[in-house]
Each structure stands twice: as structure tokens, then as C-alpha cells.
C-alpha positions in Angstrom: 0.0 0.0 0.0 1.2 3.2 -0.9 2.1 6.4 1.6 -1.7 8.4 1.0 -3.4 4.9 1.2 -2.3 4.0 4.2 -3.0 7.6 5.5 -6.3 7.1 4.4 -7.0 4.0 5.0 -5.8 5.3 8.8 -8.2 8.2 8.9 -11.5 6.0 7.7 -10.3 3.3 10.6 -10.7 6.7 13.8 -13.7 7.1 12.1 -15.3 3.8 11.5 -18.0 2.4 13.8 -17.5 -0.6 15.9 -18.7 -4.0 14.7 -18.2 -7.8 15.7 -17.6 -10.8 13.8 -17.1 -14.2 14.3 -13.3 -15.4 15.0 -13.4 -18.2 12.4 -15.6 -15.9 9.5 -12.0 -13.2 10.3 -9.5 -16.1 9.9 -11.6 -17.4 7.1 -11.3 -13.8 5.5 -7.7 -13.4 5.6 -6.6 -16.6 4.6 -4.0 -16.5 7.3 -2.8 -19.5 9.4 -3.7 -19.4 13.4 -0.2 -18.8 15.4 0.1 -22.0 18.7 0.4 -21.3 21.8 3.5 -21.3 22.4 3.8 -17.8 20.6 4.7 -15.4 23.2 2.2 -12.8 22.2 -0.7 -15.2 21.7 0.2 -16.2 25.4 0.0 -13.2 26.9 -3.6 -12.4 25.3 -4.6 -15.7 26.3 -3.8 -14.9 30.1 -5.7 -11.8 30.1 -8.5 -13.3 28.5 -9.0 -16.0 31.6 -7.9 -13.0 33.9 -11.2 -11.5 32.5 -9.8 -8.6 30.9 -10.9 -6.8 27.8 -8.8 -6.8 24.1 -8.4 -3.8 22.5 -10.7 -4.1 19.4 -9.0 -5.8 16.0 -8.7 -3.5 12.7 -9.1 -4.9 9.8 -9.2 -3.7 6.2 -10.6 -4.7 3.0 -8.0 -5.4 0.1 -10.5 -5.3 -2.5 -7.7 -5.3 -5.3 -6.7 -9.3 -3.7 -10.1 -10.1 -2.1 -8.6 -10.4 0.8 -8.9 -9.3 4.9 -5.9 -7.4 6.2 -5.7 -7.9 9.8 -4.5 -4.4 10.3 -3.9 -4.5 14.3 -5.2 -7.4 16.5 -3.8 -10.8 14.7 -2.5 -12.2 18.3 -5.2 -11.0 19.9 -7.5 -12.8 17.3 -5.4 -16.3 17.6 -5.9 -16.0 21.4 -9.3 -15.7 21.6 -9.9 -18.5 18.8 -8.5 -20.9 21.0 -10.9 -20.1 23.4 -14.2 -20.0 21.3 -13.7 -20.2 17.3 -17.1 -18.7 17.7 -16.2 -15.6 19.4 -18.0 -12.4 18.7 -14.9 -9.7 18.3 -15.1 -6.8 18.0 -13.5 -5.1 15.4 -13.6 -1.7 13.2 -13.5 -2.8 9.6 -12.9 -0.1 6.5 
């Protein structure tokens, strides 16, 4: 992505309104593999999601040029809670 697509794509993400999909419909969407649990990251999430604590929201954008989901922000965060529940409502703002 170029310099003023990315700027963009960054000022229509502060501005979109916050959704929720389901964990397996986002991994489905970006074709990307699920990281194990013995990544570092995907360990920590997974602690503060037993602790009870809230994730910051994922951000994802639509690569409509390679049909395909960016995971913009939030892909440990997303492997972490898939463990839990593939079904997993998350939320997520989406451009």
C-alpha cells in the first residue's frame, strides 16, 4: 500500500464504527494461518483473557484489489481468543 493509502486507509479506521464478527468468519477472510500457543504474544492475550480482561478491538481492512482481509492490528489478539471459542464475537472496526 502506498504512503496516501495508508494515510487514508488510517483516517476512515478513527472514524469507523465498531462492529463484531465471528473469530473463524475473520480467519476465514484473511486466509492467514492461526499462530500455537506457544507464541509469546498469543500467550499473553490468552492470560488476560482468563484474567477477564478486555482486548483492545481488532482492525481490519478490506483489500479489495486481492479479495482479501488485512488484519490491520489485533492478529495475536484474534489467535488468542480462537483458542478459546472459534465462535467468538470480536469486536472489530473494519474499513
Amino acid at each position: 500500500m502506498d504512503q496516501p493509502s495508508a494515510k487514508n486507509a488510517v483516517e476512515a479506521m478513527k472514524n469507523a464504527k465498531m462492529t463484531v464478527f465471528a473469530a473463524k468468519d475473520i480467519f476465514r477472510a484473511s486466509e492467514l494461518s492461526l499462530l500455537g500457543v506457544s507464541n509469546s504474544h498469543v500467550d499473553k492475550d490468552r492470560a488476560e483473557i482468563a484474567r477477564d480482561e478486555k482486548l483492545s478491538p481488532l482492525l481490519l481492512y478490506r483489500d479489495k484489489a486481492n479479495g482479501k482481509l488485512i488484519i490491520a492490528d489485533g492478529y495475536h489478539r484474534l489467535c488468542a481468543v480462537y483458542k478459546f471459542d472459534e465462535d467468538a464475537m470480536i469486536p472489530c472496526k473494519i474499513v
